[in-house]
N, C-alpha and C positions, 0 to 999 in steps of 0.2 A: 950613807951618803950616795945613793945612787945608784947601788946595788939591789939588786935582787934578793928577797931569803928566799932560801930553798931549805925543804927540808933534807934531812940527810935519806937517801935509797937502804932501803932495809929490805930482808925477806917479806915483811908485814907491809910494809908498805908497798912491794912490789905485787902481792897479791890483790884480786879482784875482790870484790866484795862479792857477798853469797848470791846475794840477788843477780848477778849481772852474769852467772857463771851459764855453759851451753845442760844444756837436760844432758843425761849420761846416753851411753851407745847401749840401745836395748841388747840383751847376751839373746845366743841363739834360741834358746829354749821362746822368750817373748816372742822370738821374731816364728817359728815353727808355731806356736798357737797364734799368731795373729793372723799367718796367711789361712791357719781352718779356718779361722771364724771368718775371715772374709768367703771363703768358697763353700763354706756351710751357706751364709745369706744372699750370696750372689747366684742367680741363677744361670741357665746354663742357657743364652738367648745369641741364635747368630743375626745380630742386629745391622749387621753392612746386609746377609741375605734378604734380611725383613724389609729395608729400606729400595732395597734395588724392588725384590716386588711389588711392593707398592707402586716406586716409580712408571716401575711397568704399566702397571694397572691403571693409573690417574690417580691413584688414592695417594691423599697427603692426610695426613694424619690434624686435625685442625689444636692448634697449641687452647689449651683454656684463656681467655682474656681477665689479666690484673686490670681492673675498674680503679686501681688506685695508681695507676700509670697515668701523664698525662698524657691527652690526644697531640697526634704526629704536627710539626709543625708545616703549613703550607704556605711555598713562596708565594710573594707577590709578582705575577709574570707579566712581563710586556706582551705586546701584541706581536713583536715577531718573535717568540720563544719558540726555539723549533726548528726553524727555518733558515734555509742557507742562506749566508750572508751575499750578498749583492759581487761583490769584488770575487769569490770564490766563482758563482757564478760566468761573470763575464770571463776570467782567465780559464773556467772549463772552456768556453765556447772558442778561445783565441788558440788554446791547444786544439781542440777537437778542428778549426781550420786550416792549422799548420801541419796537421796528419793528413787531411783529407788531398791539401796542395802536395805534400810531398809523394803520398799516393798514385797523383795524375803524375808527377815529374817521374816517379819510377817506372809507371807504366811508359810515358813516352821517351822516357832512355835508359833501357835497362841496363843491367849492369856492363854486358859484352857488348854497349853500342861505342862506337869508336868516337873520340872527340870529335867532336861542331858536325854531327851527325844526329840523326834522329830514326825512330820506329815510326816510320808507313802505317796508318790507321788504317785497319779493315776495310771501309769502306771506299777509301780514296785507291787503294790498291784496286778493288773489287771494279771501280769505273773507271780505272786505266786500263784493266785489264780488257773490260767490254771493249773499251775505244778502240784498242787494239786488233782486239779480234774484227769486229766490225771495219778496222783498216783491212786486214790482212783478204777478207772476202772482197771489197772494193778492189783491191789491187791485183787478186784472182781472176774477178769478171774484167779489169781491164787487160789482162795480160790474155786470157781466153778469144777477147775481139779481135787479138792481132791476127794476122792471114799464118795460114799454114806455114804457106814457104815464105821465107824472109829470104829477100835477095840486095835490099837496097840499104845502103851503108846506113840511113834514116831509121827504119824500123830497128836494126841489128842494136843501134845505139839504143831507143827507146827501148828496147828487151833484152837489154843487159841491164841498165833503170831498174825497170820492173824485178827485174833480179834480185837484184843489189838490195833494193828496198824491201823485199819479199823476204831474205834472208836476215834484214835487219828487223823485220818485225817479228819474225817469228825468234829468234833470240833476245827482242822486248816479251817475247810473251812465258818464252821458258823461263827468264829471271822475275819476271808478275806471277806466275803460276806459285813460288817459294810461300811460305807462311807468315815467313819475319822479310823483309827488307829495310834497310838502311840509307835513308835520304838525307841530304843535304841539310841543314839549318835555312831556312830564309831571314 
């Protein structure tokens, strides 16, 4: 009613049948003639040496071709196979001008420049510097035309001026003379 037969577990029945059983573990004697006979027919070939010379050399060794292989299959390829895709391109060129920007911003505020401060470009330095210089001569030749003796509270004043200013240019010209300076933001 419902049940299962089983048969009853025996010795006999727990056994394999012949066919199904593992080959036996060869004894030592099998296993000592089977490695002669293999180093009897194998020869004695250093074949990683062989292959590195060759490499060396260009020689590839060409394999015989089986004619009963078939031939390799060849995709069918679009016309842009190969080739960078469109979007790769455009995000190279949006990095390569987010380096180039960050580049100019490093150069014009390096790292020791103080906030809302900026690096003085070479050249802008180099023609304040002239302006200066080219003050400091002006204000030489006009301190020069004054009269020897100064007696009159007039001149006294206008050559103290010239002073003042003389002294103020030339301490514009020692702080322009430096390499780096540091100007204002506009």
């Amino acid at each position: 009613q419902g049940t299962l037969a089983t048969r009853p577990e025996t010795p006999e029945t727990l056994r394999r049948p012949k066919s199904a059983r593992k080959p036996a573990i060869p004894t030592r004697e099998e296993c000592r003639q089977l490695e002669e006979a293999l180093a009897r027919n194998t020869p004695n070939k250093n074949y990683i040496r062989e292959n590195a010379i060759a490499a060396i050399r260009g020689e590839m060794p060409l394999q015989p071709r089986d004619d009963n292989l078939p031939e390799p299959l060849t995709l069918d390829r679009h016309d842009s196979y190969g080739k960078v895709p469109g979007y790769l391109l455009r995000r190279k060129e949006e990095l390569q001008a987010k380096h180039t920007q960050a580049m100019e911003h490093l150069a014009e505020h390096p790292k020791d420049c103080p906030p809302g401060m900026r690096l003085m470009k070479e050249e802008e330095r180099k023609a304040t510097l002239e302006q200066l210089q080219s003050s400091k001569l002006k204000l030489l030749h006009s301190l020069a035309q004054l009269p020897f003796v100064i007696d009159t509270p007039t001149l006294q004043t206008q050559k103290a001026r010239f002073e003042d200013k003389l002294s103020e240019i030339e301490q514009a010209i020692k702080l322009y003379s430096r390499t780096r300076i540091f100007v204002r933001k506009d």
